[in-house]
C-alpha atoms as an extended CHARMM CRD file, in Angstrom:
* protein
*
       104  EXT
         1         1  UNK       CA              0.0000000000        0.0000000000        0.0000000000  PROA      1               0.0000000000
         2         2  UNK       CA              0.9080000000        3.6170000000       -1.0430000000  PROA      2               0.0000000000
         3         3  UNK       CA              1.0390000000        5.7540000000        2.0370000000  PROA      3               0.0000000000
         4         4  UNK       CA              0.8840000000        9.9270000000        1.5650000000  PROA      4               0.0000000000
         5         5  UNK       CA              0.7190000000       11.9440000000        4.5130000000  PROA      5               0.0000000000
         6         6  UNK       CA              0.2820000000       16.0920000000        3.8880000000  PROA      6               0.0000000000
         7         7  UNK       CA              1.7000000000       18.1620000000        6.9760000000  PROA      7               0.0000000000
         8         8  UNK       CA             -0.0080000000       21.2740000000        6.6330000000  PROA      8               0.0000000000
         9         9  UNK       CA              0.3900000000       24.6330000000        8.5070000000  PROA      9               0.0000000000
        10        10  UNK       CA             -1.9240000000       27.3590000000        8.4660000000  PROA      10              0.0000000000
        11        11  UNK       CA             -4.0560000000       25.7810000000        6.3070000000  PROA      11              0.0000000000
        12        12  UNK       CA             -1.4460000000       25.6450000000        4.1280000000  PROA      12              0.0000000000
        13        13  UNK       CA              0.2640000000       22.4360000000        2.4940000000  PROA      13              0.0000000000
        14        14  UNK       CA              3.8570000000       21.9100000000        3.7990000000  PROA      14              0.0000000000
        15        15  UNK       CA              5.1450000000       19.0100000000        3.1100000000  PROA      15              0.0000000000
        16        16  UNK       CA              3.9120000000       15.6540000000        1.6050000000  PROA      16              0.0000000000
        17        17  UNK       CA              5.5640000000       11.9410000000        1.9960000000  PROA      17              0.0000000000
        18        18  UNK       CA              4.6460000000        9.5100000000       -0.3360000000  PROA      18              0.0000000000
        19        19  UNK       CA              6.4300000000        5.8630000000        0.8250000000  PROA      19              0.0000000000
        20        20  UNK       CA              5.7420000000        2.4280000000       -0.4040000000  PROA      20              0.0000000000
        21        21  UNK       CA              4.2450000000        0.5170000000       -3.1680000000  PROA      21              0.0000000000
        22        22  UNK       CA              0.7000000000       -0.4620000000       -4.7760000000  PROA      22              0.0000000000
        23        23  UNK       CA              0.8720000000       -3.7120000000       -5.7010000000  PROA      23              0.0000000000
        24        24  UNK       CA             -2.0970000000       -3.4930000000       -7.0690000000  PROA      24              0.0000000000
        25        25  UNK       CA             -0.1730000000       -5.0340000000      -10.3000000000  PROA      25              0.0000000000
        26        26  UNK       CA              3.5660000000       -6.7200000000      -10.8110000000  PROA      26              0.0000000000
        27        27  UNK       CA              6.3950000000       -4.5120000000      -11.2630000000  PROA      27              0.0000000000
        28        28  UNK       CA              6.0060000000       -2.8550000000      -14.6600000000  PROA      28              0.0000000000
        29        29  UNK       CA              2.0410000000       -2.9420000000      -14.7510000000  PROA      29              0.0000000000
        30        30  UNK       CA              1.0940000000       -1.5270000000      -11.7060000000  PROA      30              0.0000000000
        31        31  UNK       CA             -1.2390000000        1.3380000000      -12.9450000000  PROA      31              0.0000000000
        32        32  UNK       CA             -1.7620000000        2.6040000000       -9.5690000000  PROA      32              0.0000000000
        33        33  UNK       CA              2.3150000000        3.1390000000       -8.4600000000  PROA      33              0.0000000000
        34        34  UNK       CA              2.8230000000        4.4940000000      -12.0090000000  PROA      34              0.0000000000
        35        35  UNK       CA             -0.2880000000        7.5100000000      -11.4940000000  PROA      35              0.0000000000
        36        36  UNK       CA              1.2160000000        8.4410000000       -8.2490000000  PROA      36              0.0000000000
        37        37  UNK       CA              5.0610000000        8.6730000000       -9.9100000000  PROA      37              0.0000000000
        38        38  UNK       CA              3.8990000000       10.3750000000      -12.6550000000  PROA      38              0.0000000000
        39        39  UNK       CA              1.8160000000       12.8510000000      -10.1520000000  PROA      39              0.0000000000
        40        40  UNK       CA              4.8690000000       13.3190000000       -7.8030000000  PROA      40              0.0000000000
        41        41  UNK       CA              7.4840000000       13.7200000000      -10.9360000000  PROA      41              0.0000000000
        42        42  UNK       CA              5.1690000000       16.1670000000      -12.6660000000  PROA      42              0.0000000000
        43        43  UNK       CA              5.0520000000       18.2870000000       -9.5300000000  PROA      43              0.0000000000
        44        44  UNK       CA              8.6230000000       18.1530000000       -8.4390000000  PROA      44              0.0000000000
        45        45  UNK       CA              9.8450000000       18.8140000000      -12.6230000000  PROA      45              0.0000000000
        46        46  UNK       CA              6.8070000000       22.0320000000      -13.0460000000  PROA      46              0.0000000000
        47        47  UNK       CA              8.5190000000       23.3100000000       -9.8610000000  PROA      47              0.0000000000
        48        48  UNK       CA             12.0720000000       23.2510000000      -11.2020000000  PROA      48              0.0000000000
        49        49  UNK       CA             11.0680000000       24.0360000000      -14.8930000000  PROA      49              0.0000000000
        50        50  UNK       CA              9.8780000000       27.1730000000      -13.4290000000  PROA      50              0.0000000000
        51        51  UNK       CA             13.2730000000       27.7010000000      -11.1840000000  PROA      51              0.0000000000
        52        52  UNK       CA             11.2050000000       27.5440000000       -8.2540000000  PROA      52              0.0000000000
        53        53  UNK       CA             13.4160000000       24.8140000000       -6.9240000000  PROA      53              0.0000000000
        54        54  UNK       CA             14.9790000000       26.7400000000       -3.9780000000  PROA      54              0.0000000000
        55        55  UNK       CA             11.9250000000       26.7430000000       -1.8460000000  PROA      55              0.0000000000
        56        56  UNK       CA             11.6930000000       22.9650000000       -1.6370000000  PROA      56              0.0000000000
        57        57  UNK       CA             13.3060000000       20.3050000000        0.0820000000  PROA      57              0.0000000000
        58        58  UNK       CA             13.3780000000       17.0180000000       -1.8010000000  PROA      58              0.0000000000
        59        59  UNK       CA             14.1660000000       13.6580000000       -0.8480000000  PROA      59              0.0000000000
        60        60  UNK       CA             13.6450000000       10.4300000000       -3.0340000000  PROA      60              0.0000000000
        61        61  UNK       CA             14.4650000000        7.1100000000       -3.0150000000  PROA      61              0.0000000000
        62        62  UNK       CA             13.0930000000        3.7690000000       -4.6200000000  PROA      62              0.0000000000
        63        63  UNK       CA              9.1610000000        3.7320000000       -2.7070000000  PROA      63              0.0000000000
        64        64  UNK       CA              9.7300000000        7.4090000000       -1.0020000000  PROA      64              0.0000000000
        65        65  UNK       CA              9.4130000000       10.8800000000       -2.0790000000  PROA      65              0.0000000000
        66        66  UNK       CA              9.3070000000       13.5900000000        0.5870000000  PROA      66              0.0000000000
        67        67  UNK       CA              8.6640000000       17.4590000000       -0.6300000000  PROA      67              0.0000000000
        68        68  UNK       CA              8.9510000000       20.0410000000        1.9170000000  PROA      68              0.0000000000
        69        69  UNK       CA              8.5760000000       23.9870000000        1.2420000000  PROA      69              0.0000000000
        70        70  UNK       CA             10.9630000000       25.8110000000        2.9510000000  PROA      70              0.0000000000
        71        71  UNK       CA             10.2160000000       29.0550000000        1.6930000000  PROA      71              0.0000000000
        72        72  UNK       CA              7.0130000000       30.4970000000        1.2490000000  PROA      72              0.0000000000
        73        73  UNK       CA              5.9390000000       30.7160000000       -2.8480000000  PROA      73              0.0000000000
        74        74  UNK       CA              2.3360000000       30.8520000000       -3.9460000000  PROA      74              0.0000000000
        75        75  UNK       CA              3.1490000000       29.0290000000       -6.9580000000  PROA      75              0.0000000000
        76        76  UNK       CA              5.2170000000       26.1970000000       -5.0890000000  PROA      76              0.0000000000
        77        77  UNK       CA              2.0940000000       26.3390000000       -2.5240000000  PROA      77              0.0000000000
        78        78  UNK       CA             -0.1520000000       25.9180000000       -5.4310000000  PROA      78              0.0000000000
        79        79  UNK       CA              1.5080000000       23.0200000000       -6.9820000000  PROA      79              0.0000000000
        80        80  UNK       CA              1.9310000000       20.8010000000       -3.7700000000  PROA      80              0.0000000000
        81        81  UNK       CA             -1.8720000000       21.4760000000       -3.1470000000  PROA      81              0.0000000000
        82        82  UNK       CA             -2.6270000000       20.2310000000       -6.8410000000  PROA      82              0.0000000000
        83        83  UNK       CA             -0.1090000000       16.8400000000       -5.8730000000  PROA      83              0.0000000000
        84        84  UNK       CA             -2.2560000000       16.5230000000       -2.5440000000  PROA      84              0.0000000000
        85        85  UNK       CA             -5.9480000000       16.9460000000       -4.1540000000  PROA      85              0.0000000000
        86        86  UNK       CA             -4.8330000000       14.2540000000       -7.4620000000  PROA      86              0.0000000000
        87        87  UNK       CA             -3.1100000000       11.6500000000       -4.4240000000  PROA      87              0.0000000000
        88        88  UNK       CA             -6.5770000000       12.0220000000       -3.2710000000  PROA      88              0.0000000000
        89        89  UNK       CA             -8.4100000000       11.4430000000       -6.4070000000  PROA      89              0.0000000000
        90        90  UNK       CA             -6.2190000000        8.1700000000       -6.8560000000  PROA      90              0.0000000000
        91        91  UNK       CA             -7.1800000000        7.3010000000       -3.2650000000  PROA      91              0.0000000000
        92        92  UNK       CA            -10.5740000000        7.0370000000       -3.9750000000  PROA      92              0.0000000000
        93        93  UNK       CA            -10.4330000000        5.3860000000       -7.2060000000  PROA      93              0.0000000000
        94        94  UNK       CA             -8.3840000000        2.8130000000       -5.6070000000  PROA      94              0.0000000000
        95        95  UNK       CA             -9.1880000000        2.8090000000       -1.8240000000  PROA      95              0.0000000000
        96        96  UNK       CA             -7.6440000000       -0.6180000000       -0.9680000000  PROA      96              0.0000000000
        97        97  UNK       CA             -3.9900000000        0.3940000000       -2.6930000000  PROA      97              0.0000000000
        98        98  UNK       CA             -3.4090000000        4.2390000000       -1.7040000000  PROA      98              0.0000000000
        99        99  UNK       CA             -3.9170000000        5.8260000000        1.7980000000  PROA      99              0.0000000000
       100       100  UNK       CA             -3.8240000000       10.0280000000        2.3960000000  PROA      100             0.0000000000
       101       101  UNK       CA             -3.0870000000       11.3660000000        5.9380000000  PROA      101             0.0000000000
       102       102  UNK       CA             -3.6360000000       14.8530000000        7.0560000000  PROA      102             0.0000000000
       103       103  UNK       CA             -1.6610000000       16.1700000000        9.6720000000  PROA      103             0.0000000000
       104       104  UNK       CA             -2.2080000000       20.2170000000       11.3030000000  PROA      104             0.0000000000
């Protein structure tokens, strides 16, 4: 199972940890792992493609991913609420493989 847990502050997103795997499929054909990589790659490569890169923290590793803002951007802000609201689209399309946590 895919665990995410979103720290917030202020009502505000500050960090989200994404560890684990699906295994909804085998390696290779697991639809569910591949949305949430493809989710947590296209929010990680918008904020760099847009040199935004020095107000995150980022830490990944095969079955972990781990953005934290460490300086306050309203894009950056934007984005990691976008990778929070489509991890919790996924989680209720597939409610047995994917599990958000809110935390603040």
């Amino acid at each position: 199972m895919i665990t995410v847990k979103s720290m917030y502050d202020n009502n505000q997103v500050k960090q989200i940890i994404v560890k684990g795997h699906a295994n909804y499929k085998a390696k290779g054909e697991d639809i569910v792992c591949a949305a949430v990589s493809t989710a947590t790659i296209l929010t990680t490569n918008a904020i760099e493609h847009l040199d935004l890169d020095q107000h995150i923290d980022l830490e990944v590793s095969e079955g972990y991913f781990k953005l934290s803002l460490i300086k306050e951007n309203d894009i950056v802000s934007g984005l990691l609420k976008n990778l929070e609201y489509t991890l919790h689209e996924l989680e209720i399309q597939y409610p047995k493989y994917i599990k958000n946590q809110k935390e603040g």
